[in-house]
C-alpha positions as a LaTeX table, in Angstrom:
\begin{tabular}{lrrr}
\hline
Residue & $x$ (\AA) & $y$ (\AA) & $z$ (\AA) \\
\hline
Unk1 & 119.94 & 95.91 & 96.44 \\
Unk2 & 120.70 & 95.68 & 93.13 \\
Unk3 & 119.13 & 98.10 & 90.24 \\
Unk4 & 115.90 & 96.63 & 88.69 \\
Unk5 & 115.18 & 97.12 & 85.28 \\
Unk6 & 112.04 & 98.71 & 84.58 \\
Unk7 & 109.61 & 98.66 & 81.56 \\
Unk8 & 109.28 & 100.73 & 79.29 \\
Unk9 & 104.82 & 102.61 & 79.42 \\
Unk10 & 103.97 & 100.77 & 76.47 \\
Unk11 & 105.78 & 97.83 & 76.93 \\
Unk12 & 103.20 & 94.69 & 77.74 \\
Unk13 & 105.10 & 91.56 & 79.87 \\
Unk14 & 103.31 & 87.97 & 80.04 \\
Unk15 & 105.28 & 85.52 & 82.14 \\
Unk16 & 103.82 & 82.24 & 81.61 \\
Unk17 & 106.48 & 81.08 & 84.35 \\
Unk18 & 104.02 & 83.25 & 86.99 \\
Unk19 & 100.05 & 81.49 & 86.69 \\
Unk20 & 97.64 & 82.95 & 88.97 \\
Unk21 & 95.60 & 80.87 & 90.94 \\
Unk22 & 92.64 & 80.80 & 88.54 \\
Unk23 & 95.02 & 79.34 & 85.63 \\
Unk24 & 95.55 & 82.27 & 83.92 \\
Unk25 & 98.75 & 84.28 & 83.62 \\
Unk26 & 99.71 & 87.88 & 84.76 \\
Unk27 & 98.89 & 90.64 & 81.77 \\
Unk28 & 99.91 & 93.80 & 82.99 \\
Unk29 & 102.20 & 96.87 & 82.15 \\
Unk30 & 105.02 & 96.19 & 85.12 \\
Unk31 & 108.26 & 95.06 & 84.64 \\
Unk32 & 109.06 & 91.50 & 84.80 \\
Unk33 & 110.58 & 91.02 & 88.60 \\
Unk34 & 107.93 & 92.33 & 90.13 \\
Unk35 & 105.69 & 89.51 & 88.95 \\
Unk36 & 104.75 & 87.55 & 91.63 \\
Unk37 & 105.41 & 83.36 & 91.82 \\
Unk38 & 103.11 & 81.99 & 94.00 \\
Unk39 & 105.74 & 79.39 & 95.13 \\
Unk40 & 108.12 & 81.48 & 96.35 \\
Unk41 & 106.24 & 81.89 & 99.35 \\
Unk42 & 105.43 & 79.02 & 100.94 \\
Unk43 & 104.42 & 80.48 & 104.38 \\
Unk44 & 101.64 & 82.91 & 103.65 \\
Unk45 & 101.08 & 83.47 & 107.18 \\
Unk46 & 104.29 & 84.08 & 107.53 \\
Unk47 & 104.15 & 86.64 & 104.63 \\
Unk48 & 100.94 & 88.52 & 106.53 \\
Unk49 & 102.82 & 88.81 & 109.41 \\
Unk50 & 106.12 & 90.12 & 107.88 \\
Unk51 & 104.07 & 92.52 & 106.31 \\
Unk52 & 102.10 & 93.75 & 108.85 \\
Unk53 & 105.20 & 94.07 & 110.98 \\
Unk54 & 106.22 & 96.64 & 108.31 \\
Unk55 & 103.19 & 98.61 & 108.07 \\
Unk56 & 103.58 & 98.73 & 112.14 \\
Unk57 & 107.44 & 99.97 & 111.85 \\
Unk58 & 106.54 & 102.73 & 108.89 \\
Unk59 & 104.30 & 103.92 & 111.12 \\
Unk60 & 106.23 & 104.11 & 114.47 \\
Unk61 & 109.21 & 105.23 & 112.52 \\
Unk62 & 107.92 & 107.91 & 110.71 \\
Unk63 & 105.36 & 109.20 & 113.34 \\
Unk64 & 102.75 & 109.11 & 110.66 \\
Unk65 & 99.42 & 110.31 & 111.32 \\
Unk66 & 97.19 & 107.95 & 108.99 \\
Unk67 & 98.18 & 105.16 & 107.26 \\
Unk68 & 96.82 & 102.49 & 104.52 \\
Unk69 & 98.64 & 98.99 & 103.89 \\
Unk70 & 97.54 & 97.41 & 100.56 \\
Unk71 & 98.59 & 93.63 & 99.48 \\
Unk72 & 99.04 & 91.70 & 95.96 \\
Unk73 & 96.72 & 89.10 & 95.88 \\
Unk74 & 97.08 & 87.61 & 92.31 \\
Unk75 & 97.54 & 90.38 & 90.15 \\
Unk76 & 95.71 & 93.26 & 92.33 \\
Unk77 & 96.64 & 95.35 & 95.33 \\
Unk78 & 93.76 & 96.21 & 98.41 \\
Unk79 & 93.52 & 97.80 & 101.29 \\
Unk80 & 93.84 & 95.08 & 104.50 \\
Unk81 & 94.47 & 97.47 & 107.39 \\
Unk82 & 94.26 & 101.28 & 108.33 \\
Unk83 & 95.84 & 103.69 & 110.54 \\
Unk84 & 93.86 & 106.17 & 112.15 \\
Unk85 & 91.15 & 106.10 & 109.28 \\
Unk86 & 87.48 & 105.22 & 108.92 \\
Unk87 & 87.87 & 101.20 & 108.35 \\
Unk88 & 84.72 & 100.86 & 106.63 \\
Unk89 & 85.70 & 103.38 & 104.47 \\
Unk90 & 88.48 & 102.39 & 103.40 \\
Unk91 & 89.29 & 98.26 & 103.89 \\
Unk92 & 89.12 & 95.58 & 100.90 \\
Unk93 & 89.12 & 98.79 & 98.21 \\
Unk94 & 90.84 & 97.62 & 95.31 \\
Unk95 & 93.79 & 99.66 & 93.24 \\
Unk96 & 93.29 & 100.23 & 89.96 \\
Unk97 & 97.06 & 99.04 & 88.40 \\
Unk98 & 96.91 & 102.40 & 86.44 \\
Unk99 & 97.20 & 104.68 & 89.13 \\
Unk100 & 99.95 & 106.77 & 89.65 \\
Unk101 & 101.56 & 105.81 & 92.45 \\
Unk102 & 100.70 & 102.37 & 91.63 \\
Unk103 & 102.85 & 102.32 & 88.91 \\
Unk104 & 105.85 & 103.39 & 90.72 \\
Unk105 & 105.95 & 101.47 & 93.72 \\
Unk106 & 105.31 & 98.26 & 91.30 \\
Unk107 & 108.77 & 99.34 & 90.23 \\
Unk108 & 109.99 & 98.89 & 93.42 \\
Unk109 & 110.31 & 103.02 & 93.63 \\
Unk110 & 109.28 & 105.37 & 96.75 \\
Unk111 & 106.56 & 108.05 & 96.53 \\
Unk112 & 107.32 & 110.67 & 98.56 \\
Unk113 & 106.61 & 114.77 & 98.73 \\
Unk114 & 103.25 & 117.30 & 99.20 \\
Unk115 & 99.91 & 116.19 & 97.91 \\
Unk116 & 100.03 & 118.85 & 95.40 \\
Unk117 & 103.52 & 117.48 & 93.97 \\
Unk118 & 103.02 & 115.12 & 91.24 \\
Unk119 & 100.61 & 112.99 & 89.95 \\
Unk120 & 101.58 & 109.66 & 92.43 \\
Unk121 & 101.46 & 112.08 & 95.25 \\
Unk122 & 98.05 & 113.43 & 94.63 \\
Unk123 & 96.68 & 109.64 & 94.25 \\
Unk124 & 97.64 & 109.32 & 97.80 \\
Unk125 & 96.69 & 112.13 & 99.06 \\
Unk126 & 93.28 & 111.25 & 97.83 \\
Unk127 & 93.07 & 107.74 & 99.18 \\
Unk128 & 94.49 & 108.81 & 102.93 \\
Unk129 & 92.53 & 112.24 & 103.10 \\
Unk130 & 89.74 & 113.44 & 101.18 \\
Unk131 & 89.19 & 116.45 & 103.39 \\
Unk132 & 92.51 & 117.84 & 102.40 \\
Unk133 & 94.31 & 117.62 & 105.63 \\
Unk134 & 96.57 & 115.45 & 104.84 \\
Unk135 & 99.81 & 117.56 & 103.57 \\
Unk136 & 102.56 & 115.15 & 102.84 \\
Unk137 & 102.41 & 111.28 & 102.01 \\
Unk138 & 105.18 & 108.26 & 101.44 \\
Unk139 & 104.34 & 105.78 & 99.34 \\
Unk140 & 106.69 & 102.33 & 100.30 \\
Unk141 & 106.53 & 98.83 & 97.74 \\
Unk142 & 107.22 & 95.90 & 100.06 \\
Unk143 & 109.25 & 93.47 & 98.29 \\
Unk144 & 110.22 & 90.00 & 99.34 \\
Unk145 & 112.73 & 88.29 & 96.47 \\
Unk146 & 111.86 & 89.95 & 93.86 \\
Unk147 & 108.01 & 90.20 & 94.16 \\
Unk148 & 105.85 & 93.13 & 95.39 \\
Unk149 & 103.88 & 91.60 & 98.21 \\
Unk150 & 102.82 & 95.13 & 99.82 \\
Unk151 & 102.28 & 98.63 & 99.53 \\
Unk152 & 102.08 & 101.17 & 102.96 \\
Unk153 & 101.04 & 104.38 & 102.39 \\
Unk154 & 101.77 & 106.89 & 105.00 \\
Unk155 & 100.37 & 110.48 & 105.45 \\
Unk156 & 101.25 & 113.52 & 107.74 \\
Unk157 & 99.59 & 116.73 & 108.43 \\
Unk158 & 101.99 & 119.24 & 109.83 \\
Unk159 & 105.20 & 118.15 & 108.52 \\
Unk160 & 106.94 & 116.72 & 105.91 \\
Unk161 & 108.61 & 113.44 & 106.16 \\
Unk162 & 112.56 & 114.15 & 106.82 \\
Unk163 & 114.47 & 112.65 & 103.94 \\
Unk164 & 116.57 & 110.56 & 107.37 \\
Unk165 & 113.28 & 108.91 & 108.44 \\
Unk166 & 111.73 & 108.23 & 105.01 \\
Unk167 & 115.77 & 106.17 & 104.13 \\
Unk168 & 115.42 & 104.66 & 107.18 \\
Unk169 & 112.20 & 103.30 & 107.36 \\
Unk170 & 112.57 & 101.95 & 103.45 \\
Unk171 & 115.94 & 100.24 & 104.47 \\
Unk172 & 114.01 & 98.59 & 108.03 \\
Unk173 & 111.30 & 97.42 & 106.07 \\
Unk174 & 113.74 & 96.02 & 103.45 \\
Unk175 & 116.15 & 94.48 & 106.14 \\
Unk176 & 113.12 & 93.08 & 108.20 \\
Unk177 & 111.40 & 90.99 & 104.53 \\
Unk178 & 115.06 & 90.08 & 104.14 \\
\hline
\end{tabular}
């Protein structure tokens, strides 16, 4: 896959060529391909299924023990499935565009490491475990073309992701959106 450029913290992008649904156009601190067209995608059950077959092979692949898969509607991500956590907890919460790890899969970039490692990793940490069990979390974007239709977060409790599964699950999920 080719490099993506990515914009710059204080750089704002408006692509008029990207309306929402309500008329309005996309305002947000993300670089430009990851804005989404709503015609790309003509099948959106297509889409939800595509996804959701991700989420399912992150999971299986990386023998995670709890799990949250987020989708873009518009210009917002929120939570539309769980793995092994409290659903009423947790479904149709919203994600604030200025959170850590937001920002970094919305440039099409893994989160990966210990809870305590970075700012990104703590922000899932939080959302998949408040009690603190949760040791280690991967953070995936789910691309199709060049829009962000997803984000699965992953979470284990006894062992770190190996760098082989983490690879190979981004480069399934990316061959299976394909």
């Amino acid at each position: 896959m080719p490099a993506r450029p990515i914009a710059r913290a204080s750089q704002t992008v408006v692509d008029e060529a990207c309306p929402l649904e309500n008329g309005a156009t996309i305002r947000d601190e993300v670089s430009r391909d990851v804005v989404h067209n709503p015609g790309e995608t003509d099948d959106a059950s297509l889409t939800d299924e595509v996804v959701l077959a991700a989420f399912r092979l992150a999971i299986a692949t990386t023998d995670a023990d709890v799990g949250l898969l987020h989708r873009r509607t518009d210009a917002y991500l929120y939570t539309v499935d769980v793995h092994q956590l409290d659903p009423n907890y947790h479904l149709h919460v919203g994600l604030s565009l200025w959170d850590p790890a937001v920002r970094w899969v919305l440039r099409n970039l893994t989160v990966e490491g210990g809870v305590q490692g970075g700012e990104a990793e703590m922000a899932v940490g939080r959302r998949l475990d408040g009690s603190g069990e949760v040791l280690f979390v991967l953070a995936i974007p789910v691309m199709i073309g060049d829009c962000i239709e997803a984000v699965i977060e992953l979470g284990r409790r006894d062992s770190p992701f190996s760098i082989g599964s983490s690879r190979h699950v981004v480069r399934s999920i990316q061959a299976l959106v394909a």
